[in-house]
LUMVO-906022 format. One record per residue: x, y, z of N, C-alpha, C in turn; residue in three letters. Coordinates in steps of 0.001 Angstrom, whole numbers, padded with zeros to 6 digits, always signed. Each point is the difference from the previous one (the first is absolute). Example, Ala and Ser with C-alpha at 12.3 -4.5 7.8 and 13.67 -1.06 7.14 Angstrom:
! LUMVO-906022
+013190-005690+007800-000890+001190+000000+000900+001200+000000ALA/-000350+001050-000720+000820+001190+000060-000770+001090+000730SER/
This chain:
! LUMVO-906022
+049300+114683+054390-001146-000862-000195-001245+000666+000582UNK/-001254+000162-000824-000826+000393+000603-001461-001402+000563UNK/-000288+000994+000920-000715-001090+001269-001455+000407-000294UNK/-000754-000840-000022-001684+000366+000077-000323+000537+001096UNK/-001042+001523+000203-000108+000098+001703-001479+000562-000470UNK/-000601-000874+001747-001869+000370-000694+000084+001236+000822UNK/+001044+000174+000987-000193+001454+000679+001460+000585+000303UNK/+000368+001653-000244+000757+000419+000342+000498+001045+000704UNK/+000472-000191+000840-000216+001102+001353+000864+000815-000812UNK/+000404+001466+000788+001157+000557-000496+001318-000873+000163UNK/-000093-000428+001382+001558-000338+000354+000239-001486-001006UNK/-001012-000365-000375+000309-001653-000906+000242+000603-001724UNK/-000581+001689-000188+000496+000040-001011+001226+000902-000060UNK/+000454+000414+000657+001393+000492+000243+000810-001330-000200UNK/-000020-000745+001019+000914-001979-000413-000088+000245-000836UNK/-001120-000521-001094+000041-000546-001403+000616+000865-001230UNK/+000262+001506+000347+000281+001256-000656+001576-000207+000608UNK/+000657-000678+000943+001267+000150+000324+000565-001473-000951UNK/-000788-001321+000392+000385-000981-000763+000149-000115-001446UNK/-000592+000855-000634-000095+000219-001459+001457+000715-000242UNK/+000825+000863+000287+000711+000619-000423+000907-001182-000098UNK/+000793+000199-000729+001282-001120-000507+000767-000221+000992UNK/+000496-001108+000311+000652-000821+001162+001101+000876+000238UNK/+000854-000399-001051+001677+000512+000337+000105+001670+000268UNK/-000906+000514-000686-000270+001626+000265-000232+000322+001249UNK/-001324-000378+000461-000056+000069+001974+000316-000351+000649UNK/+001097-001248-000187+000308-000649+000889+001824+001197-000081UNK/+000352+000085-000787+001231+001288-000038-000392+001154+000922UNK/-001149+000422-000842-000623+001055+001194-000017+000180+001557UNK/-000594-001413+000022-000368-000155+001409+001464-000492+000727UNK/+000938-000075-000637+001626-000397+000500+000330+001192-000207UNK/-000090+001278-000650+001035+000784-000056-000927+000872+001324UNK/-001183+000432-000100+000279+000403+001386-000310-000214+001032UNK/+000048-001442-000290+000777-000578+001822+001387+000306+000070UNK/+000754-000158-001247+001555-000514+000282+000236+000987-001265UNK/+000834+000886+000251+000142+000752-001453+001610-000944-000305UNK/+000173-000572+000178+000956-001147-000572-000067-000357-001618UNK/+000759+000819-000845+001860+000340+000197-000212+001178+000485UNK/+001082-000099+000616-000050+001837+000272+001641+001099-000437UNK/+000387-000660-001102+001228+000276-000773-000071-001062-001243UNK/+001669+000388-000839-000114-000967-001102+000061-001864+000128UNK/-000774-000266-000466+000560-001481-000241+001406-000747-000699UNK/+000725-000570-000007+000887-000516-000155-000193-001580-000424UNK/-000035-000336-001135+000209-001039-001028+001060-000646+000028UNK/+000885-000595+000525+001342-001001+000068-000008-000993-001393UNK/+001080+000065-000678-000118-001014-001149+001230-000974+000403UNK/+000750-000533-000577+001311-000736+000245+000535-000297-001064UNK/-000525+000770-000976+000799-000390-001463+000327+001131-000663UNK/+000435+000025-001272+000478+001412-000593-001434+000532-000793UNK/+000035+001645-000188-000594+000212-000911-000274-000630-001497UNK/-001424-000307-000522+000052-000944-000812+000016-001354+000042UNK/-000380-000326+001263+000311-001325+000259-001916+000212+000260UNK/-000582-001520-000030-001152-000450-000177-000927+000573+001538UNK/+000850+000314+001078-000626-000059+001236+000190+001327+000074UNK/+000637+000827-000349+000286+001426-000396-001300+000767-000702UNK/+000166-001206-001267-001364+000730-000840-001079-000322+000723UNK/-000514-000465+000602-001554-000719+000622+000188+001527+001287UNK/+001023-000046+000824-000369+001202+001012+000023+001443-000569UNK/+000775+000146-001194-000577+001399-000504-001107-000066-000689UNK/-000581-001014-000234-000906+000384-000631-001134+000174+001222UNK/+000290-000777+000853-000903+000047+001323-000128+001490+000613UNK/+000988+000636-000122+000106+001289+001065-000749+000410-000418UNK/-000375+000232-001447-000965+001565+000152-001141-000013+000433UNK/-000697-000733-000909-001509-000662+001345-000137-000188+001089UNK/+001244-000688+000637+000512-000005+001613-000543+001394+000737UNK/+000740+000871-001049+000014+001315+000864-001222+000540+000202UNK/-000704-000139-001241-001196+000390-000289-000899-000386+001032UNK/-000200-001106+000228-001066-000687+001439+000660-000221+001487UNK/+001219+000719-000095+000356-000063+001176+000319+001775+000802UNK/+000333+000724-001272+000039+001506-000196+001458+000122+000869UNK/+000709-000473-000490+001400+000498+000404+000686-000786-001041UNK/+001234+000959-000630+001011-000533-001089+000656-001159+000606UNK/-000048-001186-001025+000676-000895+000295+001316-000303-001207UNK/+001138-000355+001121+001271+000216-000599+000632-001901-000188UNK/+000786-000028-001632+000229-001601+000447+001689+001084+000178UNK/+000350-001637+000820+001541+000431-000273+000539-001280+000195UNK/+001221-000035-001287+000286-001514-000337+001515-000131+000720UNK/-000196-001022+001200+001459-000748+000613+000285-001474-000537UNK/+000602-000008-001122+000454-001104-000798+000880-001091+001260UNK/+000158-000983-000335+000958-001083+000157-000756-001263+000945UNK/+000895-000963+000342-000477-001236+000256-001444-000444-000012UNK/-000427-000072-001397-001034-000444-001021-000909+000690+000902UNK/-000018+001444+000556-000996+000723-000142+000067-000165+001811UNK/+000334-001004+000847-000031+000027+001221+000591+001098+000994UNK/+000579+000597-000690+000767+001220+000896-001288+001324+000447UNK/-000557+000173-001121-001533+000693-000109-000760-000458+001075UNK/-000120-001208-000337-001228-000987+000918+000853+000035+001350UNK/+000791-000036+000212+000501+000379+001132-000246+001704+000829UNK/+000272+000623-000599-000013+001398+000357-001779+000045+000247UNK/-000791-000642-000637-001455+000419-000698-000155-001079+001642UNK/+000296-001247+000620-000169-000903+001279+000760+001098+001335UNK/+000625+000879-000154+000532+000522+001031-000496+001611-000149UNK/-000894+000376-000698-000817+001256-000218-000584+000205+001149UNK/+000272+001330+000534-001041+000266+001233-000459+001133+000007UNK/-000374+000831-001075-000286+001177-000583-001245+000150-000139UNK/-001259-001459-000406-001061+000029+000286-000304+000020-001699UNK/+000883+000551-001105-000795+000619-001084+001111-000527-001395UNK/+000339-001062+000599+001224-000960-000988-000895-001547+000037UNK/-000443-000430-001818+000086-001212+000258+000999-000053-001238UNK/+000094-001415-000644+000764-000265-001265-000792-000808-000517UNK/+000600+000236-001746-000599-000836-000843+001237-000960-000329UNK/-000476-001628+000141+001068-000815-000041-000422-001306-000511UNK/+001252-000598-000606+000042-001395-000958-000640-001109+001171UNK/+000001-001482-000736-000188-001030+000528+000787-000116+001401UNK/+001285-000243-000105+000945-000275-000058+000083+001155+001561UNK/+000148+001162+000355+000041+000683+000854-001003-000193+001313UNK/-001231-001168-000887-001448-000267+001104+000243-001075-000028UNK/+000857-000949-000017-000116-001327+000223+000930-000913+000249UNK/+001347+000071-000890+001206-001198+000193+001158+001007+000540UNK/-000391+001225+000585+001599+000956+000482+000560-000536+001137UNK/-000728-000379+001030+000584-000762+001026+000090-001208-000587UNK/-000519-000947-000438+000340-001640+000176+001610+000402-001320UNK/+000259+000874-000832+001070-000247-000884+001340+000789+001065UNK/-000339+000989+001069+001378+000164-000100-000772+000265+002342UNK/+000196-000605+000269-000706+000165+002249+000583+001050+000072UNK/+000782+000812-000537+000785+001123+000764-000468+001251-000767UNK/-001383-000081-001349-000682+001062-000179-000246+001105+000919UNK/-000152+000685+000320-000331+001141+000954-001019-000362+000775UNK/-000995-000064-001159-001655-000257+000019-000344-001157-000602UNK/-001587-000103+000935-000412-001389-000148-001920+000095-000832UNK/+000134+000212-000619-001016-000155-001009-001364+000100+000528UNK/-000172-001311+000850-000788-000721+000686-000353+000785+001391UNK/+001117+000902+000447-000905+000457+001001+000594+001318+000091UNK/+000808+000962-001172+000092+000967+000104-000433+001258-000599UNK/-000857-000938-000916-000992+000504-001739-000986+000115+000225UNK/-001471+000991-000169-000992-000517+000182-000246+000162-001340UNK/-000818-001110-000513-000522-000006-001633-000876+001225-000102UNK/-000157+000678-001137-001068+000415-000683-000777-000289-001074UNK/+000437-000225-000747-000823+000015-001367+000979-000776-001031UNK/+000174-001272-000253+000381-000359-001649-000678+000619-000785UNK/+001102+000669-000921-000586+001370-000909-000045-001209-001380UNK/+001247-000439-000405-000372-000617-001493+000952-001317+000249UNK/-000290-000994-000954+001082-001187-000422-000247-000040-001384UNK/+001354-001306-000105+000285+000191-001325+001035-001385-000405UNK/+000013-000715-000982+000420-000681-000223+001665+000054-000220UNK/+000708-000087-000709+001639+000221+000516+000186-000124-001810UNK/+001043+000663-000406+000127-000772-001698+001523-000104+000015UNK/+000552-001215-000685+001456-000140+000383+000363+000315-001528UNK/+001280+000701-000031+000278+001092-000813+001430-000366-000568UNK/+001068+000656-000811+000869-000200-000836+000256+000843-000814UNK/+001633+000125-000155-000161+001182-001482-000340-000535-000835UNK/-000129+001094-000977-000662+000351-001172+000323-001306-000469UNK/+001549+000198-000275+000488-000949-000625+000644-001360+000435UNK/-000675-000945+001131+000100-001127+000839-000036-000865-001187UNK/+000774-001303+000321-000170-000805-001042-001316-001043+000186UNK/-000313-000653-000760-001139-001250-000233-001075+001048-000741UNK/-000388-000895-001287-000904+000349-001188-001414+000184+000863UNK/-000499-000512+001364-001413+000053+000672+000618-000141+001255UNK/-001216+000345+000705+000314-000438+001384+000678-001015+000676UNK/-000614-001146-000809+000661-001451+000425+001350+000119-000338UNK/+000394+000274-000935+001276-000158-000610+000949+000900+000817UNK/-000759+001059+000521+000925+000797+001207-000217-000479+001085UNK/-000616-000844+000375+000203-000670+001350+000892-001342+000103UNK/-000013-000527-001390+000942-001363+000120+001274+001184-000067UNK/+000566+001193-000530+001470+000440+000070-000133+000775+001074UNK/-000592+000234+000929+000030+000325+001568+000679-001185+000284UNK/-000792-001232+000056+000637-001046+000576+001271-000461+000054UNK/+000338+000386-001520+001564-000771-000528+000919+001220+000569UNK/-000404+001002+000417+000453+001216+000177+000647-000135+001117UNK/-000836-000875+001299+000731-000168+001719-000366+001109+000133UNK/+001445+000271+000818+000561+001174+000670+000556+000529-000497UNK/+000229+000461-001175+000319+000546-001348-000771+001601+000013UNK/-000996-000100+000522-001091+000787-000226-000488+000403+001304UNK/-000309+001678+000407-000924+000489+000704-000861+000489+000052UNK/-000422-000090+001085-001587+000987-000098-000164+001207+001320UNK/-000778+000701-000234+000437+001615+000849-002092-000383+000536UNK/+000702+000665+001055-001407+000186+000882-000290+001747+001243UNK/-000849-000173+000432+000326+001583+001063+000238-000688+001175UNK/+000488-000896+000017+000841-000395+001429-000722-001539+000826UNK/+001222-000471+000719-000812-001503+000360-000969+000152+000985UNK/-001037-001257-000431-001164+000363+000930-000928+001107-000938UNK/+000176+000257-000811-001424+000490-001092-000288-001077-000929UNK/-001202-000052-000116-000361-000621-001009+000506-000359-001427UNK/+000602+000586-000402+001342+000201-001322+000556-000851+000103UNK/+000670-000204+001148+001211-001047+000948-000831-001073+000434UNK/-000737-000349+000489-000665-001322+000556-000733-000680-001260UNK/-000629+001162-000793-000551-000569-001310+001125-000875-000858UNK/+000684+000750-000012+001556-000348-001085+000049-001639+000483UNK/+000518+000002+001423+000423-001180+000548-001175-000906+000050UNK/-001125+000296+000223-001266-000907-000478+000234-000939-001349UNK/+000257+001354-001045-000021-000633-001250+001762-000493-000302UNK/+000268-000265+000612+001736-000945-000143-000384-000869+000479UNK/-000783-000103+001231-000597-001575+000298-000478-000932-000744UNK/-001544+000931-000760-000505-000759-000987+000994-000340-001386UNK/+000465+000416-000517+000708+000224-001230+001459-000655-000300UNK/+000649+000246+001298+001422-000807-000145+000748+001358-000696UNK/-000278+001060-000009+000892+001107-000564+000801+000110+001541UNK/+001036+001252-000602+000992+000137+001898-000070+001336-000882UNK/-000066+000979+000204+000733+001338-000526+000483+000597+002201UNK/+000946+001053-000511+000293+000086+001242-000757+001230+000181UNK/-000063+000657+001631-000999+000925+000424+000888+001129+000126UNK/-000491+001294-000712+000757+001253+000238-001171+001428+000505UNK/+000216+000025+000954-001191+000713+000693+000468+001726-000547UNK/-000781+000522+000162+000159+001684-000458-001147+001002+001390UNK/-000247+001157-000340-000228+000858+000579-001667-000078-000310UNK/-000494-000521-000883-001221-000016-000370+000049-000508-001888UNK/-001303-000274-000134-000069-000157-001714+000276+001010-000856UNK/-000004+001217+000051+000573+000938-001008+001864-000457-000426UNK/+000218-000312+001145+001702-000623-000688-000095-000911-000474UNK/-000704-001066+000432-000423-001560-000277+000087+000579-001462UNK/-000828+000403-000552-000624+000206-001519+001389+000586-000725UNK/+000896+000893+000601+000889+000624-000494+001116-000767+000330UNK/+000176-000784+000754+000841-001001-000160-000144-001151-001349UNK/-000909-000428-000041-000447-000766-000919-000279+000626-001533UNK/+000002+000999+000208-000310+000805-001771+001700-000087-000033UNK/+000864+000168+000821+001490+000546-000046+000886-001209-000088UNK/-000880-001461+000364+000687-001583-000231+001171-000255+001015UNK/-000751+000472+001351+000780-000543+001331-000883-000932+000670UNK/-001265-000369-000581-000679-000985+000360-000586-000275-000954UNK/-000606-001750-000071-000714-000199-001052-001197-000615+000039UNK/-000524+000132+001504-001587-000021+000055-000562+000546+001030UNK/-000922+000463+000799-000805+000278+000567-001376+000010-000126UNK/-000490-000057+001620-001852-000143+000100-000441+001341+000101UNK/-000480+001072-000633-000743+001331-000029-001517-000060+000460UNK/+000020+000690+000711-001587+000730+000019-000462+000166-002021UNK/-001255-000543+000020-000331+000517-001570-000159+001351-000569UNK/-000465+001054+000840+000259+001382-000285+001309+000671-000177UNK/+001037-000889+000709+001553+000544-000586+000353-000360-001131UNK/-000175-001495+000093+000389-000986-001226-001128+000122-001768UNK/-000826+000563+000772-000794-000202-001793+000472+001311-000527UNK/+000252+001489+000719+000413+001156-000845+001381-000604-000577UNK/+001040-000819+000572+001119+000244-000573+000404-001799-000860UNK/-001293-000583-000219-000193-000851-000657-000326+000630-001344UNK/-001184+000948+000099-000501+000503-000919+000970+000895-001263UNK/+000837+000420+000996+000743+001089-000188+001482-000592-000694UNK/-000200-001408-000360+000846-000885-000049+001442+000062+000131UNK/+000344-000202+001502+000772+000172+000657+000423-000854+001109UNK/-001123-000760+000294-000061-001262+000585-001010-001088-000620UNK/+000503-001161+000410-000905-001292-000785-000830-000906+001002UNK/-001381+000264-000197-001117-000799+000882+000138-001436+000310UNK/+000064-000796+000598+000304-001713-000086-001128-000560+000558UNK/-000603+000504+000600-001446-000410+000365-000311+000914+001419UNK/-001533-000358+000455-000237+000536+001357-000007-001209+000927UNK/+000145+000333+001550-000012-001380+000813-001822+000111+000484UNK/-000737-000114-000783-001426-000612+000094+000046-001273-000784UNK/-001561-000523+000371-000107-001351-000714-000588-000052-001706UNK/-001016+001661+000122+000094+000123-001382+000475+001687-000271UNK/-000369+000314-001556+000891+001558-000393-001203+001197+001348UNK/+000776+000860-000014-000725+000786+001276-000312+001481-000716UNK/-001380+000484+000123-000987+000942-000824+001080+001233+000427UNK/+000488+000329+000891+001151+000924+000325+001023+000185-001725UNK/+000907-000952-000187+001272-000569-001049-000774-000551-001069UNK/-001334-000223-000664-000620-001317-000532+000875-000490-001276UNK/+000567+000579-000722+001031-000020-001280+001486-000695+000674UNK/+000111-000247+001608+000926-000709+000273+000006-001009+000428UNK/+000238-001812-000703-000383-000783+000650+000477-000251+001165UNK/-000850-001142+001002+000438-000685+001211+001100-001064-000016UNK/+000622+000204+000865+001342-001196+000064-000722-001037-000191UNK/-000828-000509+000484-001095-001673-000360+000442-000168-001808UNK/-000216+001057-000345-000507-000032-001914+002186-000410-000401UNK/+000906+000498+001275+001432-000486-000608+000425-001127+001101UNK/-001044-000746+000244+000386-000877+000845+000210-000533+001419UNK/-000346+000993+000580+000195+000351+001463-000937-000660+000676UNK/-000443-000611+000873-001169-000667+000713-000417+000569+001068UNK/-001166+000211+000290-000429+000296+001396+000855+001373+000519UNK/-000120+000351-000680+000856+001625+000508-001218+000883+000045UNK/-000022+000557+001467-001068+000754-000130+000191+001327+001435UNK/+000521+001126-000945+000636+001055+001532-000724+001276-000432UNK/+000013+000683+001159-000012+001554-000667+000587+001058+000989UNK/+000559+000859-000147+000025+000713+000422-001229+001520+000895UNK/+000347+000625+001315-001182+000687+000247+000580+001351+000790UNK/-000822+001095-000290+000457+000915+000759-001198+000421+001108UNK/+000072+000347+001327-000248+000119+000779+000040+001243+000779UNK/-000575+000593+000783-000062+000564+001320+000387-000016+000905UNK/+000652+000715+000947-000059-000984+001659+000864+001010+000658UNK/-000861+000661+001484+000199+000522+000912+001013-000202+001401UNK/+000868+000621+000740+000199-000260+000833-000997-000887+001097UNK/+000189-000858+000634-000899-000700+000581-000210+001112+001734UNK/+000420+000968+000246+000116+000652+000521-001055+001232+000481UNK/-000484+000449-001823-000487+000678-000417-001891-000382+000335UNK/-000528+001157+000791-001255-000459+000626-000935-000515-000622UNK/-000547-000806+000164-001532-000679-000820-000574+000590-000811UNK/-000459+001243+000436-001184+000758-000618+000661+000760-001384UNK/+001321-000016+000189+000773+000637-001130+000368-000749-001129UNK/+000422-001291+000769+000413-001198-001401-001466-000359-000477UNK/-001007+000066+001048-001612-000539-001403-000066+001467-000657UNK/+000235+001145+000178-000142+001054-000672+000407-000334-001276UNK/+001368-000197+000028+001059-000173-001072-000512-001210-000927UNK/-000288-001280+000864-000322-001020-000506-001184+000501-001311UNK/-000770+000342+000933-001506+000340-000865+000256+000842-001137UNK/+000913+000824-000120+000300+001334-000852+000775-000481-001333UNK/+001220-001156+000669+000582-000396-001334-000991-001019-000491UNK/-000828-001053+000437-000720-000919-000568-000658+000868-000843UNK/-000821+001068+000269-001034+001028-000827+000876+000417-000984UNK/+001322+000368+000477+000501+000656-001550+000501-000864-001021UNK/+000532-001115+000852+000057-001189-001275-000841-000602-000936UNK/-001115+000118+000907-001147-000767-000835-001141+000697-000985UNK/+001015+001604-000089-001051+000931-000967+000200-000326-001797UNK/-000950+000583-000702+000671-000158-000998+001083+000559-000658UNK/+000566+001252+000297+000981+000125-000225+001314+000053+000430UNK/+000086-000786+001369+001200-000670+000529+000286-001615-000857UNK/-001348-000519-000074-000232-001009-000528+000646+000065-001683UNK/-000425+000789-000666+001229-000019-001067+000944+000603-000482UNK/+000596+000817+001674+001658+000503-000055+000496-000854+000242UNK/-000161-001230+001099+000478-001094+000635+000069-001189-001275UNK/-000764-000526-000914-000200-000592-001030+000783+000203-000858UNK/+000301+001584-000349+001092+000286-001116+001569+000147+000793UNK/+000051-000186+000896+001317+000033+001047-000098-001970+000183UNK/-000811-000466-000664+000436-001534+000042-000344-000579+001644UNK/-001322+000195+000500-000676-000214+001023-001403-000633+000674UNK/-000122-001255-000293-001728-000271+000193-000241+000312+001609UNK/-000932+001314-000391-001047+000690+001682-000142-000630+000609UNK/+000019-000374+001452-000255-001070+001042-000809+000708+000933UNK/+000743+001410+000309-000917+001026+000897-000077-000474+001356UNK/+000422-001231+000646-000740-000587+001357-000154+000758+001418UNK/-000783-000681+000487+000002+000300+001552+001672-000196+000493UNK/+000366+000499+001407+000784-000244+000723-000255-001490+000062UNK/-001029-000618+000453+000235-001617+000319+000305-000832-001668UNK/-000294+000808-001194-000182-000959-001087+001867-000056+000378UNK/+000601+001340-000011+001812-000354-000217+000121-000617+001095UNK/-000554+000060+001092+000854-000677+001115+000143-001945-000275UNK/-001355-000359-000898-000227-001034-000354+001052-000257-001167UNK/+000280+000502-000881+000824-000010-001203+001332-000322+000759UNK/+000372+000788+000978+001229+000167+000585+000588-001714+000923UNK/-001290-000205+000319+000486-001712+000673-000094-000758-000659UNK/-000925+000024-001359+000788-001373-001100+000874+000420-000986UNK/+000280+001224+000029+001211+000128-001028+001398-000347+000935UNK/-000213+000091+001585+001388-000215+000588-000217-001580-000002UNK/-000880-000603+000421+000110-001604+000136+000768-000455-001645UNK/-000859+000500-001408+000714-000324-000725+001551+000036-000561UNK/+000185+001256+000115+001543+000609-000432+000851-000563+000959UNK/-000309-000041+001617+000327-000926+000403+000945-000927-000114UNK/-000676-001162-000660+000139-001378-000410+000661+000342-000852UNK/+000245+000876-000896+000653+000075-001333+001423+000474+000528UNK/+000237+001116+001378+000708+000177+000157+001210-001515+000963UNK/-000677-000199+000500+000833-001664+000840+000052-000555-001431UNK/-000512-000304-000372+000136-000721-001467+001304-000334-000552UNK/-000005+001895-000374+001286+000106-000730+001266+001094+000574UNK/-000196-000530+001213+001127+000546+001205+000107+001143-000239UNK/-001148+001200-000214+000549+001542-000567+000071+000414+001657UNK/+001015+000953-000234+000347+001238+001673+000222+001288-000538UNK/-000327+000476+001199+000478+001535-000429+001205-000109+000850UNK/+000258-000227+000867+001232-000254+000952+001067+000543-000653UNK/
């Protein structure tokens, strides 16, 4: 911003010649040499398999990562208990140069679904940046029966326990969503957890399950690809992400309204000046334009936030899921 001045010394136009240069640029500057922090590679923690939605968002993150931070950053994916085993390793990091990129589900309901988690979300995480969300689309083979949506949700129903559905493990969103929508609906399918959504999908193209909730960037290629069958998204209307796929509202569903989000988040360990580094670096790279429509075509609306916007996201998504979880008695136990 420039300032009116009726007089300018040297030293007031040096200020105004320092304030002009772009924020995030000098303010890096003026951090790297105070603190040449990283001072080796970075380390990316995922908790799901290659190909999985939180997978794609941190590779696509590294390279820019590296770029404004000037050291190669490496992801490396430790699959299992819906991604918490990661988030664990990523809460007990003391390396200085490890955060992870992680689901809902790893920042919010890991302790209240199973007390004997490792880690505690709430005070072993420090947030960075909600990178993207996204609405959820509940899915089916190709060849699921009912002529429309509706008509496949009344033979869910008649279906019981007849019928399952595959998720990346209890306590993700997949799994709490599912059981959300058995509440509303009166369907029961039973819960078969996997290693992440790449099996989910290959379970279900292969007819060992016969529904699941997808991220829309998994689910619209292999919708498209007709190989799986769209049944709606859990928004209240169709979502500019899927728009050719209607909302469960349009087959009946009421008041269903979830999404899924991928996230950031540091050892809480890890010094101040390093997590706003990080903070500031992924918000900037999320919110460029062309993260903005790698993230979009990977089935992602940009959020970019501050550390406080996720830390805020993070206490009403646990108050809610929450309730959903006492609800419908889910444990990881």
């Amino acid at each position: 911003m420039k300032t009116p001045l009726t007089r300018l010394t040297r030293r007031s136009a040096l200020a105004l010649a320092i304030s002009a240069l772009p924020v995030m640029g000098f303010a890096q500057q003026t951090a790297k040499a105070a603190d040449p922090w990283p001072t080796r590679p970075v380390k990316i923690m995922v908790g799901f398999p290659g190909g999985s939605s939180p997978d794609l968002v941190a590779r696509a993150l590294s390279e820019p990562l590296s770029q404004l931070l000037g050291q190669p950053v490496i992801v490396e994916n430790r699959p299992g208990a819906g991604g918490n085993i990661a988030a664990d390793l990523v809460a007990k990091a003391t390396d200085g140069h490890t955060f992870g990129v992680m689901i809902n589900g790893n920042l919010t309901t890991a302790k209240i679904l199973n007390p004997q988690t490792p880690y505690d979300p709430a005070t072993d995480l420090a947030p960075l940046s909600l990178i993207g969300t996204a609405p959820l689309v509940l899915t089916a083979p190709a060849d699921a029966p009912g002529a429309t949506s509706k008509a496949f949700m009344e033979d869910a129903k008649k279906a019981g326990d007849k019928w399952s559905y595959g998720s990346p493990g209890i306590g993700t969103v997949g799994n709490i969503g599912m059981e959300l929508l058995k509440a509303r609906t009166g369907i029961n399918p039973v819960h078969v957890p996997y290693p992440g959504n790449p099996q989910v999908i290959a379970a279900m193209i292969g007819g060992q399950i016969q529904l699941a909730l997808l991220p829309p960037g998994l689910a619209a290629a292999q919708v498209r690809a007709g190989k799986l069958r769209a049944i709606g998204v859990t928004s209240s209307g169709r979502s500019t992400l899927v728009p050719e796929i209607p909302s469960l509202a349009e087959a009946g569903v009421p008041n269903l309204q979830l999404e899924i989000w991928t996230a950031a988040a540091a050892p809480v360990g890890m010094p101040k000046a390093h997590q706003a580094r990080l903070s500031a670096a992924i918000s900037e790279i999320a919110r460029s334009p062309e993260m903005r429509q790698k993230l979009f075509q990977q089935g992602w609306q940009v959020a970019g936030t501050s550390a406080d916007g996720l830390a805020i996201r993070m206490k009403s998504d646990t108050a809610a899921m929450s309730a959903v979880i006492a609800k419908q008695g889910i444990s990881a136990k």
